[in-house]
N, C-alpha and C positions, 0 to 999 in steps of 0.2 A: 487631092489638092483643092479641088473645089467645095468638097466640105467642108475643111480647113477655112476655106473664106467665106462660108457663109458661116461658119458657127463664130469667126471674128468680128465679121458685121452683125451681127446679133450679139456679141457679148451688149454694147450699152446699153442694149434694152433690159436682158437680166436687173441690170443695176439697180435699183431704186430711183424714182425716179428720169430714169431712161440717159439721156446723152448729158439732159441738165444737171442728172446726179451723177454721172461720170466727170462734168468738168468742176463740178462741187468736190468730190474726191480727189483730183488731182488738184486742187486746191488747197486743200486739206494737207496731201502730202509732204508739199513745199512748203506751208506755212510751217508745220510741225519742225520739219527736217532742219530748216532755217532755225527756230526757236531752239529746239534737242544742241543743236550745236552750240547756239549763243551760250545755253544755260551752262553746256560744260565747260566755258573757259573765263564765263565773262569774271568769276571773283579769284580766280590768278591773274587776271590781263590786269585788275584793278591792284591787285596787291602787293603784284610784281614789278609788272613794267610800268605802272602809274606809283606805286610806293606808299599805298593810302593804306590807314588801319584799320582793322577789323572794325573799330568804331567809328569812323569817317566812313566807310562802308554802308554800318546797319544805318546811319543817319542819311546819308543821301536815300537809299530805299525805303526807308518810313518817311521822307519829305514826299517819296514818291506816290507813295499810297495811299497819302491822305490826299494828296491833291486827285489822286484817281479815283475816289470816291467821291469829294467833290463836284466833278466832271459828270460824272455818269450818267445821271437821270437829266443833266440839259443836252446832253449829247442825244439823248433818246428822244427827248421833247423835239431834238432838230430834223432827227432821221423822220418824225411822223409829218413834217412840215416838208421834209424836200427828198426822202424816199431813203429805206435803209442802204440801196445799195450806194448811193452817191456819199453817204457818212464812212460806210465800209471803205470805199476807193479815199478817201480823201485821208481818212485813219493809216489806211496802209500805206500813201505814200510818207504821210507824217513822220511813220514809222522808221520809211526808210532812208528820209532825210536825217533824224536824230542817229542812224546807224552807220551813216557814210560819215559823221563828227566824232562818234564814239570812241576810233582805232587814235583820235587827235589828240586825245584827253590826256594832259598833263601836270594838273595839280587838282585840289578838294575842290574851288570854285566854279572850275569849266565840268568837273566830273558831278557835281551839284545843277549845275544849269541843264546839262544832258536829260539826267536822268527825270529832275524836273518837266521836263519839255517833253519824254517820252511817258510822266506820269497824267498830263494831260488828255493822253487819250487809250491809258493801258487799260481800261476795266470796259471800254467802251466795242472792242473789237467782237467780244463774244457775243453780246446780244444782237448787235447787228449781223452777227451770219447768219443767227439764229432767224432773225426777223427775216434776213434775206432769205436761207431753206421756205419759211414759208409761203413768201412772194415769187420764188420761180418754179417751186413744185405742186404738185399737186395735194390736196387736203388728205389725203390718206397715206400718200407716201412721206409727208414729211419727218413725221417720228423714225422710219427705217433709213429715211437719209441721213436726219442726223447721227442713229448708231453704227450705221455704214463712219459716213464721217469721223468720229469717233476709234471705233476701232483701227483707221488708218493713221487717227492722230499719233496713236500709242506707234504703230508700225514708227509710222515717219521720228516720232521722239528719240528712238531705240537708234536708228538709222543716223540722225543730227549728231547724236552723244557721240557713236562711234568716229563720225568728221572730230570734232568738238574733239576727242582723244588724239587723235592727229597731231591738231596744236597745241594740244599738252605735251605730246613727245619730242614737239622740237623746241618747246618753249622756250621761243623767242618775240618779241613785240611783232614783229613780221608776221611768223606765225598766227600770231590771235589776232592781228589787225587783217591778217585774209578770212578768219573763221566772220569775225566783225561784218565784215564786207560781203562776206556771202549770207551773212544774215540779211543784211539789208537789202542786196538784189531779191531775195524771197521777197520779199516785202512787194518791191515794185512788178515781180510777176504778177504778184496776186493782185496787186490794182489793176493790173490791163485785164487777168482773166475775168474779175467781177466786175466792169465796165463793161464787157463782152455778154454777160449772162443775161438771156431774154426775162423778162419780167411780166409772169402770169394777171399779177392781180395787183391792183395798185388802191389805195384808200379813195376814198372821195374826196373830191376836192373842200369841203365845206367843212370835212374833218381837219385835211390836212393843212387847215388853215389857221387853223386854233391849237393853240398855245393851252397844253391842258397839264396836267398834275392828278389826275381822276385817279391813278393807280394807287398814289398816297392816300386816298381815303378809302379806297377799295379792300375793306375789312377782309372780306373771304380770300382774296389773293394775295393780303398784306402775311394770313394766318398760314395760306399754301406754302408763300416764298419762306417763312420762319420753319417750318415741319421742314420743308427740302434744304434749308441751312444745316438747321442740327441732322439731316439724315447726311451731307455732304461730309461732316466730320472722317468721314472713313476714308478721308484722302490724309488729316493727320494722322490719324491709326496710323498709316502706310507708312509714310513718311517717318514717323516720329515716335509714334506709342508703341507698336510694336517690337522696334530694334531696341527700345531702351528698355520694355520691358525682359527683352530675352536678354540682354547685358547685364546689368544688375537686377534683375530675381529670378533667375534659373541658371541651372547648370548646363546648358545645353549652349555649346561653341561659336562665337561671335559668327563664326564662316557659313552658318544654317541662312543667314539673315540674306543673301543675296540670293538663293537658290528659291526662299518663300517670295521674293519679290517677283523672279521669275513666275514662278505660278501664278501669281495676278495677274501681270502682263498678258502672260500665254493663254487665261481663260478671258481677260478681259476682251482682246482683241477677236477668239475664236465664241464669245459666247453671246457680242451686245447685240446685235440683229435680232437674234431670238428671243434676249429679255426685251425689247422693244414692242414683241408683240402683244395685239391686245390695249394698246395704249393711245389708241387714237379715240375713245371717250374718257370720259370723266371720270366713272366707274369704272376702267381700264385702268389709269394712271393713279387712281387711289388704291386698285389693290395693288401694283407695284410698290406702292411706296407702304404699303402693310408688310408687304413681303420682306422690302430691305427693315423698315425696321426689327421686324422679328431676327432677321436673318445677323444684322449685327449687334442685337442684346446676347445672340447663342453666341459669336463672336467672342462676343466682352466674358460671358460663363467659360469659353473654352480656355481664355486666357487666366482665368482664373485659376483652373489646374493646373494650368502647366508646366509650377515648379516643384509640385509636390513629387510626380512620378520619376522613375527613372531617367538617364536621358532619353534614349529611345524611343521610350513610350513619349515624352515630351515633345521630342520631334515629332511623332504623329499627332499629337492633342495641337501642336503648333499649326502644322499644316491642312486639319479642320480645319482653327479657328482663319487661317488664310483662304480656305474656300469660302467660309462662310461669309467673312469680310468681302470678299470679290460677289458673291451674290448679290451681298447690300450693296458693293456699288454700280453693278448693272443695275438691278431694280430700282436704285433709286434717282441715278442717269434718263433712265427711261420712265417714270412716270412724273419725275421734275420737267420734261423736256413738253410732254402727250400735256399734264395739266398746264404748264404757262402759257404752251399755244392758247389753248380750250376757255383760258378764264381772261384773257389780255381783250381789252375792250375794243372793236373795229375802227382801224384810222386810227389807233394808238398802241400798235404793237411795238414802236422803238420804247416809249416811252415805261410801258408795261414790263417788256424784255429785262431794261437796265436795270430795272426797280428789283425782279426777279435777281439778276445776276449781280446784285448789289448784296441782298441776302448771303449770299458765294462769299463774296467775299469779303463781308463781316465776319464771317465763321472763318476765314483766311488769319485772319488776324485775333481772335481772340479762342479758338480752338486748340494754339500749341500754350497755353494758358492752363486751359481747361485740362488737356491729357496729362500736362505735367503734375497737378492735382491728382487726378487720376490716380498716376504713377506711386506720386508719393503719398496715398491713401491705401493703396494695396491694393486689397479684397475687397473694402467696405467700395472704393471708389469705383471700380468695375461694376459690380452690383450695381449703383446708382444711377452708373451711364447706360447699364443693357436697360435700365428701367425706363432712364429717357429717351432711348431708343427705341421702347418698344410703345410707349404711349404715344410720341409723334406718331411711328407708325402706322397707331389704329386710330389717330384722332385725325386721318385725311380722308375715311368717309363723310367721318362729319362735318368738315370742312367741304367737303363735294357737296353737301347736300344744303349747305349752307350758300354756297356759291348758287348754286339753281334756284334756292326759296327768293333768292335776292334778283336771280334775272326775271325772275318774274312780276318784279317791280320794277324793273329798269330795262325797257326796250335793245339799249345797246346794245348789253351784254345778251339778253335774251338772242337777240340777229343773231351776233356770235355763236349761241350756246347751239339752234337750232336749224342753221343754213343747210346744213345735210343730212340725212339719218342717219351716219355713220357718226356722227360728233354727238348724238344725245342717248347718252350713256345712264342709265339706272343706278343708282346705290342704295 
């Protein structure tokens, strides 16, 4: 028995991180868990028991995304002026104000002002955890907290859907207005827990006083956040390139398509810790991000054959190019996460962060674009995306090297690049 409690008390040290990355993880889990649920009922709740069309729909969520793009990088200019975690807490509560009006929503205009109000600060969440991971951990664990992190989001995602199913099965406004509601108390957990989280390292005051924009002219990291856009695409693939290619151009049976999504899941969750490592230099996070690109150019080849052969054999050419896809997105999770710390200038990592995750999600919006091209180019189109896949890939040494010739004219970034010996990385 007393082993038993001592190997309990010692589990949060195992963690990344130590107890801070324990309550980062449980963080993580409830945000996920809360999100997995919303995503599965919120376009019945809207279509059903609100009565709105698929076009009243896609139009409230593109008012929403432009305005979140909008937002983002003064969101981040504010977290470097009054500290990411107080942007995070005020985000999450925001959040889960517009979620306690949600279950209310009863025609286009009030379901227009909602989502409006929750596009305000939807793009801004990510980079301040991100900013936050690296102001309550320590400088070598951060990259493993956040693929800890990470792998538990996918947990927690799996976990929500199956809630989220719930109120599908009883689908009734009730129903999705308690799924609604328990999205929004997520919300408000996670502002007390990150209110709660001690804070390691804080900027200078002299930084954090100024109002800066430096990340917009910041070539070497404008060129990083662009290579980690186009490598990010492999979240369309998933989503979207994939299913349609095994739908119309092969013979291999629409029901394959859920079983390859499995495999992702189950290697992503069991494999990101590992690709993480290695990525706390610069020279680390560039050859990760060689790696995914190679890794989904074989991808885009593998899908290439896959309607030529058998089924069988298609099904195995499938579930390569599924591993190979899930490689490129560890690797490139993981050396997007090692380089943004690595290259974001001192006393302006909200602002840097946003700029980064702004990249994200430009490629959000103009990637199911690009696939669908893809798609309807065949073979030539595949070939041309492994090809852009695999030049991003190999062109984030030279972008690493390009980032160092430049800190070396610029003090800031130099601090940055050289505070510890684990952070100056060779390429």
């Amino acid at each position: 028995m007393s082993a038993l409690r001592q190997r309990v008390r010692g589990w949060p040290r195992s963690v990344p991180g130590g107890r801070v990355g324990l309550r980062l993880s449980v963080m993580a889990m409830i945000d996920a868990v809360g999100t997995g649920a919303f995503l599965a009922v919120s376009v019945p709740f809207i279509t059903r028991s609100v009565g709105l069309s698929v076009g009243e729909l896609s139009l409230g969520l593109t008012l929403s995304a432009a305005i979140a793009l909008a937002t983002a990088v003064p969101l981040g200019i504010l977290a470097d002026r009054i500290s990411p975690k107080k942007v995070l807490v005020g985000v999450s509560l925001w959040r889960c104000a517009c979620f306690v009006l949600y279950p209310f929503v009863q025609n286009l205009w009030q379901f227009l002002t909602v989502v409006c109000l929750l596009g305000l600060v939807d793009k801004a969440a990510a980079p301040m955890e991100q900013a936050l991971v690296g102001q309550v951990t320590a400088t070598d664990d951060r990259v493993r907290v956040v693929a800890v992190l990470r792998s538990l989001r996918n947990v927690g995602f799996t976990v929500g859907a199956l809630l989220g199913g719930v109120g599908l099965l009883i689908d009734t406004r009730a129903g999705y207005a308690a799924i609604l509601l328990l999205n929004a108390a997520s919300f408000a957990v996670l502002a007390l827990l990150a209110h709660r989280l001690p804070v390691l390292s804080t900027p200078a005051k002299s930084l954090r006083r100024r109002f800066s924009v430096d990340a917009l002219r910041d070539r070497p990291f404008l060129s990083f956040t662009g290579i980690n856009a186009v490598l990010t695409m492999h979240m369309t693939l998933l989503s979207i390139g994939i299913p349609l290619w095994v739908v119309e151009h092969t013979e291999v049976p629409a029901a394959v398509i859920s079983p390859l999504v499995a495999v992702n899941t189950v290697l992503a969750v069991a494999l990101q810790v590992r690709a993480s490592r290695g990525t706390e230099t610069i020279a680390g996070s560039a050859r990760a991000l060689v790696r995914a690109g190679i890794a989904l150019a074989v991808c885009c080849l593998l899908l290439i054959a896959a309607p030529r052969p058998p089924v069988l054999v298609a099904v195995g050419v499938l579930l390569l190019a599924m591993v190979a896809l899930t490689a490129g997105e560890l690797f490139q999770s993981a050396g997007g996460w090692g380089g943004s710390y690595l290259l974001a200038a001192p006393g302006q990592e909200g602002v840097y962060l946003s700029v980064f995750w702004l990249g994200v999600a430009v490629q959000q919006i103009a990637a199911p674009l690009v696939v669908g091209l893809v798609i309807t180019s065949g073979t030539t189109g595949w070939a041309v995306l492994a090809a852009l896949f695999a030049v991003c890939g190999l062109a984030a040494p030279v972008v690493g090297r390009w980032a160092r010739a430049q800190s070396a004219k610029t003090p800031q970034v130099k601090a940055n690049m050289s505070t510890s010996g684990t952070r100056r990385g060779r390429i």
